[in-house]
C-alpha positions in Angstrom: 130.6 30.5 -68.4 127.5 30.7 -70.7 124.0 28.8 -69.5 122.9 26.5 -72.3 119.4 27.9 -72.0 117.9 25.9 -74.7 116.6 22.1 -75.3 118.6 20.8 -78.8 116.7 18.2 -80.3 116.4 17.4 -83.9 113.4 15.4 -85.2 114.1 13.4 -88.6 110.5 13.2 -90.2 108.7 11.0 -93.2 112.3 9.6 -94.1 111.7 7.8 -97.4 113.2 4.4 -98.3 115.5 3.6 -100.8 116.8 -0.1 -101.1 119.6 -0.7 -103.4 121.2 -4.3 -103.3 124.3 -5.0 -105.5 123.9 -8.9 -106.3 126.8 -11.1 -106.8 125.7 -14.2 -109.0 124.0 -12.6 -111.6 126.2 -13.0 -114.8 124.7 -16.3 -115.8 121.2 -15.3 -115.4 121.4 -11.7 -116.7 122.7 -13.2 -119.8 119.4 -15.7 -120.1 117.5 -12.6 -119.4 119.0 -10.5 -122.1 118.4 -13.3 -124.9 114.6 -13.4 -123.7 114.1 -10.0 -123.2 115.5 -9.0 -126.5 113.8 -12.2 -128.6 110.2 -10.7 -127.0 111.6 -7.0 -128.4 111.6 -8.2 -131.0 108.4 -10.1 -131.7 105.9 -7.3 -130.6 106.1 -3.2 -131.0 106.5 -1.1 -127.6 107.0 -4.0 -125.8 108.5 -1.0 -123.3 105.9 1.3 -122.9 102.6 -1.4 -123.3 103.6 -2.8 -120.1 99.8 -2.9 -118.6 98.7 -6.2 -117.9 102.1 -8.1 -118.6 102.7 -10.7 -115.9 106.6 -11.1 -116.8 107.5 -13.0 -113.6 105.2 -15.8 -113.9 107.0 -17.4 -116.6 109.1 -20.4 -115.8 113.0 -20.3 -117.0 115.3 -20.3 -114.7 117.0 -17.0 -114.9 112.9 -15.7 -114.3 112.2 -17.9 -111.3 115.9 -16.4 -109.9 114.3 -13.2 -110.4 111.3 -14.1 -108.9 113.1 -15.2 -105.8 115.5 -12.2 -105.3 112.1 -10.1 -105.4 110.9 -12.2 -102.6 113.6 -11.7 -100.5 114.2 -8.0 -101.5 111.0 -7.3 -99.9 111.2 -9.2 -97.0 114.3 -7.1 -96.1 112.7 -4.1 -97.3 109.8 -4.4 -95.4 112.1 -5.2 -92.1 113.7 -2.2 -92.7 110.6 -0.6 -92.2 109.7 -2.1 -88.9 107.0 -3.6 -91.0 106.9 -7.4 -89.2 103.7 -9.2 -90.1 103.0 -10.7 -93.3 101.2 -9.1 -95.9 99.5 -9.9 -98.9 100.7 -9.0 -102.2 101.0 -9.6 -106.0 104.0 -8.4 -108.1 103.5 -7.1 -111.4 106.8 -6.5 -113.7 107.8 -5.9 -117.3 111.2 -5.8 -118.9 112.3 -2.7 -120.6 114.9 -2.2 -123.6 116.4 1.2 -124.3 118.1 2.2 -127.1 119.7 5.3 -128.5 117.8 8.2 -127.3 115.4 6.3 -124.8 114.9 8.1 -121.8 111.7 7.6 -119.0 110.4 11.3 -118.0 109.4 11.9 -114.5 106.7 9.9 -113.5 105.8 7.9 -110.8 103.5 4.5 -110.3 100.9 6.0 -107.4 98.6 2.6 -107.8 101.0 0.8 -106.1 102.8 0.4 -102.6 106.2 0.0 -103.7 108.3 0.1 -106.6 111.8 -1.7 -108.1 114.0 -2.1 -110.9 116.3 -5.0 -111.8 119.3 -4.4 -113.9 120.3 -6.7 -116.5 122.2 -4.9 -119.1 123.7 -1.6 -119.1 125.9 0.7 -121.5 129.2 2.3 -119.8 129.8 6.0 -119.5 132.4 6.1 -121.8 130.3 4.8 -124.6 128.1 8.2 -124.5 128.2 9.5 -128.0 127.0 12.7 -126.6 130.0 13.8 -123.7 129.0 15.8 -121.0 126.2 13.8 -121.2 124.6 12.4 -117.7 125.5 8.1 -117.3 123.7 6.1 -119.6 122.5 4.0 -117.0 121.3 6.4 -114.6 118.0 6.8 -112.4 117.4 10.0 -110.5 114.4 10.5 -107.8 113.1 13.9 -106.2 112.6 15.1 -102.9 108.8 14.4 -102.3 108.0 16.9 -99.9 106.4 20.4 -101.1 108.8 23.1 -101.1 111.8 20.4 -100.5 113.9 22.6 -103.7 113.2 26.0 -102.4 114.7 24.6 -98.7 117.7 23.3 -100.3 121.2 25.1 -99.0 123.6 23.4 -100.8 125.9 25.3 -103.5 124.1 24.1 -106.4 120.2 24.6 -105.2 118.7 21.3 -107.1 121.7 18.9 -105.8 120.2 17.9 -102.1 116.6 18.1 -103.9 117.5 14.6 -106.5 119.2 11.7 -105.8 120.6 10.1 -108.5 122.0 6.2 -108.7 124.4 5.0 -111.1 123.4 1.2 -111.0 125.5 -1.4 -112.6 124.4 -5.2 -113.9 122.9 -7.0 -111.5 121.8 -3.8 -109.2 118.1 -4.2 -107.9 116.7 -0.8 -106.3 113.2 -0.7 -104.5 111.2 2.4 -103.6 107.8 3.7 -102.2 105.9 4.0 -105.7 104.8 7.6 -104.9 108.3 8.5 -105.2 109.0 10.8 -108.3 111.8 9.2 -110.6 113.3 9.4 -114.1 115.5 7.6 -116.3 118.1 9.5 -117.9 118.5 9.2 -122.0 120.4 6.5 -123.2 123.3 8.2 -125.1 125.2 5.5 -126.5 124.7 2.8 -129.3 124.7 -0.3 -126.6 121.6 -1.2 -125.4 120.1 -0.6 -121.6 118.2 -3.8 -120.3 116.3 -3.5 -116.9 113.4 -5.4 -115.4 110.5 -2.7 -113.8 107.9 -4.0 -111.1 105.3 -2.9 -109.0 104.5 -4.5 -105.6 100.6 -4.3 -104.9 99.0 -5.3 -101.8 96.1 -7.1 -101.5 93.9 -6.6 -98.6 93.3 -8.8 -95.8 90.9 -8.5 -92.8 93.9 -9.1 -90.2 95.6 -5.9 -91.1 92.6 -4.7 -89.3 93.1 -6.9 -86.2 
């Protein structure tokens, strides 16, 4: 019989967050949202991409104040997940986004901020991709943040363990550190993508220091 000579421990290190919730009761509100959304689209010019200094969640219809609210609580459970347990001090900052035919997001992040989210109102269905082979419509896709993380990778295909991608549907809210690299892929179809982008910023406070 062989001595195990050696100590086997594995350390998981810097895991990074990822909070995807699926949301039940959405229909009636996404359907609000999408009639709002699409009424301010059309009342000012890159309502998508001039999205500095729009407070979108301090309007007050209902299917906003729902939104508002499922936020909230997104981040409470977020931040539990976290072992984060005492209360913090933030303000939310969001801004609705249409997509059309063509419209993508290129990699980017939103490093001013502690964490980041997207709601999901509206979104076009695989098979309507005019352009087959195409990636989904409706898809977001982060990348490994740590330095070197693609020339580590060992899977078959090199770049697969380096990206995550999510194929959210209506009424899908993810949530992430804002660091975090991410892109949208293009919008290949002739229905429209909806989504609601925000960024959580905190606000300091002396007992953070206590």
């Amino acid at each position: 019989m062989t001595a195990d000579l050696w100590d086997k421990r594995f350390t998981q290190l810097w895991t990074t967050h990822i909070f995807e919730r699926k949301l039940t009761a959405h229909a009636e509100h996404n359907a609000s949202l999408a009639k709002l959304i699409l009424a301010l689209d059309a009342d000012q010019n890159d309502m998508t991409v001039d999205y500095k200094g729009v407070d979108f969640l301090s309007r007050n219809e209902p299917g906003i104040i729902w939104l508002r609210e499922t936020i909230d609580e997104t981040l409470r459970r977020y931040l539990q997940a976290c072992n984060i347990t005492y209360p913090i001090r933030r303000d939310i900052q969001a801004w609705p986004n249409v997509n059309r035919l063509g419209d993508y997001h290129g990699p980017h992040n939103h490093g001013w901020s502690y964490l980041s989210g997207t709601y999901y109102v509206q979104l076009p269905e695989e098979k309507a991709a005019t352009r087959p082979g195409e990636m989904h419509p409706a898809a977001i896709t982060f990348s490994d943040p740590r330095y070197g993380a693609y020339q580590h990778s060992i899977a078959p295909d090199a770049s697969a363990s380096a990206r995550q991608t999510f194929y959210p549907s209506p009424g899908t809210l993810l949530m992430w550190p804002s660091p975090l690299i991410h892109y949208v892929h293009p919008n290949h179809t002739d229905d429209i993508r909806i989504s609601i982008s925000f960024n959580v910023i905190l606000e300091w406070s002396n007992d953070y220091a206590g």
